[in-house]
C-alpha positions, -999 to +999 in steps of 0.1 A: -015+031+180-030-004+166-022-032+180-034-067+167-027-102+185-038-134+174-067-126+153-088-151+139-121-147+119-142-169+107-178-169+084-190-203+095-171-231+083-144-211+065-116-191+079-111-158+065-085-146+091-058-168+108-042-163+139-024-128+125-004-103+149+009-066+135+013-033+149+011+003+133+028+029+154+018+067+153+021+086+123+030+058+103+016+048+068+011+005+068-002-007+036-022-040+036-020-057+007-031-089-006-050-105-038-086-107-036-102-126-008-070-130+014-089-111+044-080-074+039-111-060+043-119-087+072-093-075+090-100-038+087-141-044+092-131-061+130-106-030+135-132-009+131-155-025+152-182-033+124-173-070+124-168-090+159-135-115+162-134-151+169-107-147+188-073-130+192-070-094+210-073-062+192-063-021+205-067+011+190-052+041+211-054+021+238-086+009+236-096-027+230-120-029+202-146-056+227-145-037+258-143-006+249-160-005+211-172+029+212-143+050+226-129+027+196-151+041+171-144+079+180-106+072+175-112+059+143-118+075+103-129+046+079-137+045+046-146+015+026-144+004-006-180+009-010-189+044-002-222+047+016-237+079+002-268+097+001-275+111-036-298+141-031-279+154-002-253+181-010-215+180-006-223+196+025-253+183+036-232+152+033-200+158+057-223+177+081-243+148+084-218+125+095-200+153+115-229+159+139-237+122+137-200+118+156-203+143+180-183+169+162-186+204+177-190+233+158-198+212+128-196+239+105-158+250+109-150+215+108-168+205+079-150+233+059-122+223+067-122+193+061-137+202+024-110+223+020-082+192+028-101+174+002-102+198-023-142+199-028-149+228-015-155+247-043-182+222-051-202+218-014-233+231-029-234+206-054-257+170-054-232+139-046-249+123-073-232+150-102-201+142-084-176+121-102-156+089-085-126+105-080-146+136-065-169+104-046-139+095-033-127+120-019-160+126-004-154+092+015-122+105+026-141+137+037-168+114+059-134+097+073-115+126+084-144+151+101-142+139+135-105+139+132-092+105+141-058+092+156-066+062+131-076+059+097-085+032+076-088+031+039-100+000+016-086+004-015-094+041-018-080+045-059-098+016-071-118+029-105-104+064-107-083+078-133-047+082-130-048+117-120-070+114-094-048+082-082-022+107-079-040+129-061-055+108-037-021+094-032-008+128-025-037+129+003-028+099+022+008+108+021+000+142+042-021+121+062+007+107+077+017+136+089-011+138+119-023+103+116-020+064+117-032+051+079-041+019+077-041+014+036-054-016+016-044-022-018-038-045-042-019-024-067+016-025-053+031+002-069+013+023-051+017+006-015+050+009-027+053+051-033+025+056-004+035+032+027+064+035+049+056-005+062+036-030+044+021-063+052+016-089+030-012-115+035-026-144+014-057-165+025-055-155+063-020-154+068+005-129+071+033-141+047+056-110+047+062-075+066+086-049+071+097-019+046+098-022+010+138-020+012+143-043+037+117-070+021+140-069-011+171-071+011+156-103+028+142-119-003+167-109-034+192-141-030+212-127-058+217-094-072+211-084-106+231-059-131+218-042-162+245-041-192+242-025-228+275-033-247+281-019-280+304-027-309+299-064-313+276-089-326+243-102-305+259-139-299+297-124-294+281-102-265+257-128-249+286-155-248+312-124-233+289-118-209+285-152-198+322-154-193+323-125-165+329-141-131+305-144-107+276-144-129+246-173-122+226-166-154+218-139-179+186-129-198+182-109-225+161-074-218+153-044-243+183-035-260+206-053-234+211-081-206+204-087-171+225-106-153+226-124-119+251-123-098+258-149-072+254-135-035+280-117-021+293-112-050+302-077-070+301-083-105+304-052-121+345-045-119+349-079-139+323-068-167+341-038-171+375-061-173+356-083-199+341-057-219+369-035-224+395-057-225+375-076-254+374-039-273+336-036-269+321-002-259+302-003-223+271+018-228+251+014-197+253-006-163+233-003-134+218-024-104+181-038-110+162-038-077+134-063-069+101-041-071+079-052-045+055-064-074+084-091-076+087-097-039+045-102-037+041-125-070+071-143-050+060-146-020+024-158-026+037-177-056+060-196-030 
């Protein structure tokens, strides 16, 4: 459904996009993610067709976003980071606008139900300008969705909105999935985490990582790490116990127990149960500590 080859940007002198190649097949949820200035939004502008490339070759459904920029534009939903709205029009004065504005037939059944998927509306007679962000925000998403896409593209869509209306746009972009490509940009990776089902990582230009949460920790844990709270012995007796357990590359001590690395390849947790029970210590908890993908990022672009 998008297909990107080779794409370079540039604003003058500096580079803001170099040489980067991805795909995002139908239905699927690909989160872009990146710190600031590592050419998110670049990238999404030239998919869109608002921004031309410097080079590389660029499709959506089929359609190469040079040649063929309008049939582009009607395949594709985008909203930016910056919503472009109109403060004296209505709810939906709003969506009709842009619904007749892209061709849309019957503009009115369309635009209620789009206000409907949005959950606004119970407020389409009201002024946009007595609308709050999260309710602005779904208002983007409401300008996005009327002409309904194949593609659609969202720039950090939960950025200054309060945690339940995170959640709530969240919930939104999940069901999206469900009849659409998303393309999602974020920079709070929990979120690309619980929302995409692929994510790319890029850092000034360059694509530095991709592939699914799971198999990102898979390829970038080298060693495996085990939670342990022991009971019935002193601090020091425990720490130097634990350090005894084959296997084990380091330990570090976290809340009211350890963490410890295990070497790779290597199943540690049959010889802490050996150590701790044998030493007449009481195991209270163990459990395997996964790499979050905040940990794979601040990696990776660390690196």
């Amino acid at each position: 459904m998008i297909e990107v080859q080779n794409l370079t940007k540039r604003y003058g002198n500096y580079l803001a996009v170099d040489n980067i190649s991805f795909e995002a097949q139908p239905g699927e949820i690909l989160g872009l993610l990146g710190p600031n200035g590592a050419g998110k939004t670049t990238t999404m502008r030239v998919l869109t067709g608002f921004l031309p490339p410097n080079g590389g070759k660029i499709s959506i459904a089929g359609f190469d976003v040079m040649t063929d920029s309008m049939q582009v534009r009607r395949q594709v939903g985008y909203m930016p980071e910056r919503i472009p709205i109109y403060p004296d029009m209505t709810v939906e004065g709003y969506v009709t606008f842009w619904a007749k504005l892209r061709g849309v037939t019957r503009p009115r059944k369309r635009v209620a139900e789009v206000l409907e998927q949005v959950q606004l509306y119970d407020r389409r007679r009201s002024l946009v300008r007595n609308l709050s962000k999260g309710m602005r925000q779904r208002l983007g998403l409401a300008q996005a969705l009327v002409h309904d896409p194949k593609v659609v593209i969202l720039d950090e869509p939960t950025i200054g909105i309060d945690p339940q209306q995170v959640i709530e746009v969240r919930e939104s972009v999940r069901q999206l999935g469900q009849n659409h490509t998303v393309l999602f940009s974020t920079h709070i990776l929990s979120e690309a985490e619980q929302v995409c089902d692929r994510v790319i990582i890029i850092n000034k230009g360059h694509i530095v990582a991709q592939g699914r949460p799971s198999d990102l920790r898979q390829q970038l844990q080298p060693e495996v790490s085990v939670y342990v709270q022991v009971g019935g012995g002193s601090e020091a007796e425990i720490s130097t116990l634990l350090r005894q357990v084959p296997g084990v590359n380091g330990i570090e001590a976290q809340g009211a127990g350890y963490s410890l690395r295990a070497q790779k390849g290597v199943d540690i947790r049959p010889h802490i149960f050996d150590k701790v029970t044998k030493a007449g210590y009481k195991l209270l908890e163990m459990r395997p500590v996964a790499m979050t993908l905040e940990d794979i990022f601040l990696d990776i672009v660390g690196r």
